[in-house]
N, C-alpha and C positions, 0 to 999 in steps of 0.2 A: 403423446405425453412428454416426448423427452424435447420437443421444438419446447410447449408449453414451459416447460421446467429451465431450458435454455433464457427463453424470453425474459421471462419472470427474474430471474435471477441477475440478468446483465442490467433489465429496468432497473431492479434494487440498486445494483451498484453505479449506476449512471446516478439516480437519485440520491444516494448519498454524498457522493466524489462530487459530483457535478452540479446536480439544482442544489441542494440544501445550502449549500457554503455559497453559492450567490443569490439565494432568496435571506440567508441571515445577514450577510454585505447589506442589502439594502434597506432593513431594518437600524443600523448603526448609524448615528449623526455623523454628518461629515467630518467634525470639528474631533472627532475619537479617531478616526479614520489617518488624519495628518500624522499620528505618533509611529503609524506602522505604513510607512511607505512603499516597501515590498509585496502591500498585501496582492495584487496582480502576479507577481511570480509564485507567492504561495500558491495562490487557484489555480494558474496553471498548471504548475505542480499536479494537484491536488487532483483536476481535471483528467491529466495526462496518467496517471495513477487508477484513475476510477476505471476510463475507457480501456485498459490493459487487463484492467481484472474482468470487465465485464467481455470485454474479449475473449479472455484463456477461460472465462467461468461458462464461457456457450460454449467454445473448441470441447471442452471436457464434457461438460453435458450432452451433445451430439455425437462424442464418441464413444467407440467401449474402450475396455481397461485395456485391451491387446493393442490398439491402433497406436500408434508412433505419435499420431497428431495428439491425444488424450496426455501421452508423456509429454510433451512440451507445454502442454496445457498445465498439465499439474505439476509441470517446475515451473513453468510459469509464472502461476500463482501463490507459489511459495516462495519465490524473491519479491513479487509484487509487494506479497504479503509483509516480506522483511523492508522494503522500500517504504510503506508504508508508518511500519515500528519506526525507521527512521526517522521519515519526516515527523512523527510526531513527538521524539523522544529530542527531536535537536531544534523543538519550536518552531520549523517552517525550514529548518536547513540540513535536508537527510548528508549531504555531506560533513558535517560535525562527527559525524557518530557518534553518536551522546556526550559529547564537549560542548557546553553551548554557554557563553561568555557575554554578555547582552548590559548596555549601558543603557540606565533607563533616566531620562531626562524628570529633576521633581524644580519646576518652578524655576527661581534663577539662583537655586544651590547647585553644588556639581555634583553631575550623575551619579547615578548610586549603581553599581553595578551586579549584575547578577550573574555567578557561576552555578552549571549545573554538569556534576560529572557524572553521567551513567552510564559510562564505557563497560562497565564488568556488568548490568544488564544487556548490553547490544553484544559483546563477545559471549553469553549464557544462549542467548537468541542466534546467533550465527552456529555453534552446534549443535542447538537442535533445529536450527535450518538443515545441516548437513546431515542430521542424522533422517529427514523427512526425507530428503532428495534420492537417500539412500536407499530408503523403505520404498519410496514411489518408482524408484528406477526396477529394485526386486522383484514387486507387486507385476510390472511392466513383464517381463521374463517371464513371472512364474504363468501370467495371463496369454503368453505364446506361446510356451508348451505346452499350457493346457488345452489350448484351442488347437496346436498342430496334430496331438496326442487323440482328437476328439474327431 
């Protein structure tokens, strides 16, 4: 059950990271396509993000809570998880941290620019990232001495 529950769960995240954002690329006219020239580093991005969750989301599924491999899995997946808040909170550029400055090209007037500041959500999301790492790292312990004890 737990390979099954492994399997299933990395497919999900391969198929969302990975097929979906290149099965919807290929639905878009090329001519939409030209305004976002990055779009290739996005996927990658985006690729490289999926295969790390669905990574860390088997390691944790194939382990138990006591094993060392399970804790890296589940920190893992909880900066994964914050990598991901990123990229989406900075438009395709998880390095912004929610500062995302963007000149958008209208016709042959001059760019209109767009600011978006969500720093005070990504620093909200950074401690309770820290406070997960905290609980998971606990959970890890308390799951050793339970098992030593036993």
């Amino acid at each position: 059950m737990r390979v099954f529950k492994a399997a299933l769960g990395a497919a999900v995240f391969i198929g969302i990271f990975i097929v979906l954002p290149r099965l919807a690329l290929e639905r878009v006219p090329p001519e939409y396509l030209m305004a976002f020239q990055p779009i290739q580093n996005i996927l990658t991005i985006l690729a490289a993000l999926g295969l790390a969750l669905a990574v860390f989301f088997a390691a944790k599924a194939l382990t138990t809570k006591g094993n060392p491999v399970n804790l890296i899995a589940s920190v893992g997946m909880e900066l994964a998880g914050f990598c991901v808040f990123l990229f989406l909170v900075g438009l395709g550029d998880p390095m912004s941290f929610g500062r995302v400055e963007k000149a958008i090209p209208i016709g042959g007037a001059p760019p209109v620019t767009l600011l978006l500041d969500l720093r005070v959500f990504v620093w909200l999301l950074a401690g309770v990232l820290a406070l997960k790492v905290m609980v998971t790292i606990l959970g890890f312990f308390q799951a050793r001495s339970k098992a030593q004890t036993n």
